[in-house]
C-alpha positions as CSV (number, residue, x, y, z in Angstrom):
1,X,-99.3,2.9,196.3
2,X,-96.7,4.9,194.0
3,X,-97.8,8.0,192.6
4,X,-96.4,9.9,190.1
5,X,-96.2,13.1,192.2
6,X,-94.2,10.9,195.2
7,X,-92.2,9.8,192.2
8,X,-91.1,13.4,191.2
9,X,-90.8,14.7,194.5
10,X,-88.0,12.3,195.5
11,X,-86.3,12.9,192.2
12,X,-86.3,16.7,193.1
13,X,-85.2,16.0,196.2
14,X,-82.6,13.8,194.9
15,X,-81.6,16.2,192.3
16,X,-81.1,19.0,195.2
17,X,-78.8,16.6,197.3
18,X,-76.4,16.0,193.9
19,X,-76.5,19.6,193.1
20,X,-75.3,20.3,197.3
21,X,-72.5,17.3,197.2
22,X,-71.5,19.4,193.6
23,X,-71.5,22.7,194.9
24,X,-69.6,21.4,197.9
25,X,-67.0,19.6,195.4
26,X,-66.7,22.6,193.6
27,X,-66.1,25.1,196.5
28,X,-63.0,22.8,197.4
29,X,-61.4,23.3,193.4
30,X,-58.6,25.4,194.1
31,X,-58.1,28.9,193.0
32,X,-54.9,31.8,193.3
33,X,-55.6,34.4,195.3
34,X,-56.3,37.7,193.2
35,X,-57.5,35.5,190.5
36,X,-60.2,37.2,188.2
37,X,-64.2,36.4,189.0
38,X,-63.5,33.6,185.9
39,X,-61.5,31.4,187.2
40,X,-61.4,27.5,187.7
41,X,-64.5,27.4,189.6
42,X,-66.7,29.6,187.8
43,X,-68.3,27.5,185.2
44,X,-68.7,24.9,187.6
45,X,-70.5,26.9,189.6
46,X,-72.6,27.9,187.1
47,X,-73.8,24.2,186.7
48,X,-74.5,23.6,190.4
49,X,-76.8,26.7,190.5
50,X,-78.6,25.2,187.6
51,X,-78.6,22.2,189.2
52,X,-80.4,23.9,192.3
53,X,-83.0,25.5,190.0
54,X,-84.2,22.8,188.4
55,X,-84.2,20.7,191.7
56,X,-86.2,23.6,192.8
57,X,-88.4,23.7,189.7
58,X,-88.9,20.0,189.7
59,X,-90.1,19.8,193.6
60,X,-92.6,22.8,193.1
61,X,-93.7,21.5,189.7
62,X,-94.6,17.9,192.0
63,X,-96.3,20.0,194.9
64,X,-98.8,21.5,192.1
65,X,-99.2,18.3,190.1
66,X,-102.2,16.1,190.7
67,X,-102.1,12.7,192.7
68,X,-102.3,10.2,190.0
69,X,-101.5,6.5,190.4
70,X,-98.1,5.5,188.7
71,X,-99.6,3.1,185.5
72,X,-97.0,-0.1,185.1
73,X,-96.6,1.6,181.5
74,X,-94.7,4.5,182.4
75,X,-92.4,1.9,184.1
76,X,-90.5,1.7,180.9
77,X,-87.8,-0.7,181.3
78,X,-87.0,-1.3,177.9
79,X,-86.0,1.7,177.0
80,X,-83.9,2.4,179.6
81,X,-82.5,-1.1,179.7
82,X,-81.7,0.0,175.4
83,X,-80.3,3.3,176.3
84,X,-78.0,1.9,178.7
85,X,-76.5,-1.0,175.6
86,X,-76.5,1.9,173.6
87,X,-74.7,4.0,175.8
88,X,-72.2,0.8,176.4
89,X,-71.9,0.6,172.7
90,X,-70.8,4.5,172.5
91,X,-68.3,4.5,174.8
92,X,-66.8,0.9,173.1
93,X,-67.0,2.4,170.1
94,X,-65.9,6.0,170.4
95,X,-61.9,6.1,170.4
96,X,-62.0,3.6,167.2
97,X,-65.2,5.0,165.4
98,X,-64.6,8.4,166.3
99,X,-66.2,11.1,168.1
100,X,-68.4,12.2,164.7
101,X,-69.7,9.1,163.8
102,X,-70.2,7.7,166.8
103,X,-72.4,10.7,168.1
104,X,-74.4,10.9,164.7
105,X,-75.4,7.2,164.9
106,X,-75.6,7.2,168.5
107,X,-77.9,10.9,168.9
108,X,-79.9,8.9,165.7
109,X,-81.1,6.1,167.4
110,X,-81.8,7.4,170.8
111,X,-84.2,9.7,169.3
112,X,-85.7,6.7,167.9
113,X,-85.9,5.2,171.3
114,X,-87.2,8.0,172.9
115,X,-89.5,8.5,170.5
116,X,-93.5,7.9,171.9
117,X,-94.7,4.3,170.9
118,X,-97.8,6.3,169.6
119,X,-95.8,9.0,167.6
120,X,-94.3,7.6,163.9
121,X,-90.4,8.9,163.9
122,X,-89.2,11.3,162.2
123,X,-86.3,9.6,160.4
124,X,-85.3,13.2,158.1
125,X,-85.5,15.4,161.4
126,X,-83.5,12.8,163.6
127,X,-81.0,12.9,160.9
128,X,-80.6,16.1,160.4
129,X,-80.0,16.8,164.3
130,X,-77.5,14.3,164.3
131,X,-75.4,15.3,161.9
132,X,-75.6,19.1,163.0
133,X,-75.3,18.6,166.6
134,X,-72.1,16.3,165.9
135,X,-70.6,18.5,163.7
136,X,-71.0,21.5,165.8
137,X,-69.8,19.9,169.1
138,X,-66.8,18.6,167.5
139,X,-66.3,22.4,165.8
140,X,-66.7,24.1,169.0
141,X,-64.3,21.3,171.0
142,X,-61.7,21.2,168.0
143,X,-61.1,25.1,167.2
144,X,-62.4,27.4,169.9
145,X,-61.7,25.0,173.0
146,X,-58.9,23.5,171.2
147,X,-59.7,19.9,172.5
148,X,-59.0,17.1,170.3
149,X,-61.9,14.4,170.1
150,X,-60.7,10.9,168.4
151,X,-61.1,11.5,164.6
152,X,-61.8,8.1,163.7
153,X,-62.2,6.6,160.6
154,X,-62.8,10.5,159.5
155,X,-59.2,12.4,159.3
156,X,-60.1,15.1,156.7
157,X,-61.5,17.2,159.8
């Protein structure tokens, strides 16, 4: 029988084996010699040493957990199975929608979704995130990173 510590000590271990084929990928990114210590590889390497602590975290945080038998409710395929449409639907609807909308409407609903069945949303909050965390990603991409995201049906920005 399945139980949810088995269950979150093979997805620590699987997180540690991502975070060593990324480390390995990163360690072959090339670099000039004499470059500074920020280079092409460092923030990379940042992210696969986060990677290793939280597979880390995750395994110890199993070990101490108690032996409890996985319930076929956690098993929540629905959600997953509407995450994965609405993640489809993003990425279909991103270039012509554009980046703002399209993350507003998108961060909006999958707080809905991963809102508890027992918890009543909170359409305001939800909102509010939505808008702010769209309209800071696209201010940090467009003017200090000077990226351009697809603008959409908004062209004002």
């Amino acid at each position: 029988m399945k139980t949810q510590k088995m269950q979150d000590q093979v997805f620590g271990i699987i997180v540690l084996a991502v975070a060593a084929f990324y480390t390995v990928c990163t360690l072959m990114i090339p670099v000039k010699e004499g470059a500074d210590i920020i280079n092409a590889r460092t923030m990379p390497l940042l992210l696969a040493a986060l990677m290793w602590i939280l597979g880390i975290c995750q395994l110890v945080t199993a070990r101490k957990s108690d032996t409890k038998p996985l319930e076929k409710a956690q098993r929540d395929l629905r959600t997953v199975f509407k995450t994965a449409v609405l993640i489809v639907v993003y990425i279909a609807l991103f270039e012509p929608v554009g980046f703002i909308i399209t993350t507003m409407v998108y961060l909006f609903l999958q707080f809905i979704f991963l809102t508890p069945a027992d918890k009543k949303p909170n359409f305001v909050l939800y909102g509010v995130i939505a808008v702010v965390v769209s309209l800071f990603v696209y201010t940090i991409f467009r003017y200090s990173l000077d990226i351009i995201l697809p603008q959409g049906l908004i062209t004002f920005f």
